[in-house]
N, C-alpha and C positions, 0 to 999 in steps of 0.2 A: 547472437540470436535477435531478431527482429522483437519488438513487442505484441506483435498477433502470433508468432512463432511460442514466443513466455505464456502467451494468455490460452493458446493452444493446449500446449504441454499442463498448465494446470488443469485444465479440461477435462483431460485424456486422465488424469490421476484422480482426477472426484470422477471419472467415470466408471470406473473398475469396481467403486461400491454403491448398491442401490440401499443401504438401511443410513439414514440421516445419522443416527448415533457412531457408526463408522467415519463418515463424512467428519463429525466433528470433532472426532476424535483423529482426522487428517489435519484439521484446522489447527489443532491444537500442538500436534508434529509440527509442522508448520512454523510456530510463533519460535519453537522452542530450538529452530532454524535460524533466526533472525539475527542479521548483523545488529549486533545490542548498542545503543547508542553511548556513547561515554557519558559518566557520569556530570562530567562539568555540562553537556548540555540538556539536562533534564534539569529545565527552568522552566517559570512562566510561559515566559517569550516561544517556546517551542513547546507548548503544550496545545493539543487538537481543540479547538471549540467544539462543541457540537457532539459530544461523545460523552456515555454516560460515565464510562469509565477515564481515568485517566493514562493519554496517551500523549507521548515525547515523541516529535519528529525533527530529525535534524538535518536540513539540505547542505550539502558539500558541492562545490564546480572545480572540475580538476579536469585539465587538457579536453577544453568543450567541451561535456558531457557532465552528468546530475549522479550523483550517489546522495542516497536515502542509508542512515540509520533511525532506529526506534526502537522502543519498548513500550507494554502497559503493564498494567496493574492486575489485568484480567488477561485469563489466558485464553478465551475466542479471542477476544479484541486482537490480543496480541498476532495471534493466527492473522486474522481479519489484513491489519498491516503487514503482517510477512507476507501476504501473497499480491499485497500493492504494489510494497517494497523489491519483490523477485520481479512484476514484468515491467516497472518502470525507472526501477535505480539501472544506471549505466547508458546510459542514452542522453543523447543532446536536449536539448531545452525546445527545440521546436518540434523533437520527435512525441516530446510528451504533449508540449501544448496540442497537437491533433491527435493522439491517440483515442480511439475509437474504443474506450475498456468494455468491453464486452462479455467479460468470462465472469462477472458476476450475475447476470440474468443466466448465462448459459450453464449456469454449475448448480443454479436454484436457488444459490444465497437470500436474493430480495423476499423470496416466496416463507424462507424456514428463518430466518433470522426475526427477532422483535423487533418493531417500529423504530424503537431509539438502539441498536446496534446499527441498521439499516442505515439511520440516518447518521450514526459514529461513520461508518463505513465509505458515504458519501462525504462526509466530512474530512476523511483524509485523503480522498482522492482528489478535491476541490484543494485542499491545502497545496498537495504536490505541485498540481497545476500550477497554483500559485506560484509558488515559488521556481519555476521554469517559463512564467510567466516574466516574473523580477529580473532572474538572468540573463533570460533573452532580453531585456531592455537594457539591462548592462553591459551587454557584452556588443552589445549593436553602438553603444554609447563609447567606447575603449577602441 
């Protein structure tokens, strides 16, 4: 599946409930979905800036393409990265550097979330990047 395809499909599933406390109670199904990241890399070094909570993100490159595990401490947070983790793990480095993430304005996240969740939330999508950012300059380098 494409990443507008991923970001679709989450869409279509926060559509089905209109009371937010459902919604995040989706979110929180959600985390508790997540490829857990292994213990050896819930370090420093992989820990999100920018989030209020503490979150572990850990990039893998295997046969061209980016897998994403992670965990937090908090179970939206956690949510919050499983559904970054669902449209953007599996995919090449340059699919994600343009990706268009869109399904967080279109799901209402920005609107219902607090300021510093909001800006957790950008925070690990700006990580991912990153790190698909690094790849692709590695891999263009090899």
């Amino acid at each position: 599946m494409s990443i507008n395809e991923l970001q679709d499909e989450l869409i279509e599933e926060f559509a089905f409930f209109t009371d937010w406390m459902e919604k995040y109670e989706l979110i929180i199904q959600l985390g508790k979905e997540l490829p857990l990241i292994d213990e050896q890399f819930k370090t420093d070094d992989n820990i999100i800036r920018g989030c209020q909570s503490r979150v572990w993100l850990h990039p893998e490159f295997r046969e061209g393409h980016m897998f994403f595990s992670a965990d937090s401490d908090a179970l939206i947070t956690k949510g919050l990265v499983a559904m970054i983790v669902r449209v953007l793990s599996g995919h090449t480095p340059k699919e994600i550097v343009e990706a268009d993430v869109y399904f967080i304005d279109k799901i209402g996240l920005r609107n219902h979330l607090s300021p510093t969740r909001s800006n957790g939330l950008l925070s690990m999508l700006k990580q991912m990047k990153l790190y698909a950012v690094a790849f692709q300059a590695q891999s263009l380098q090899h």
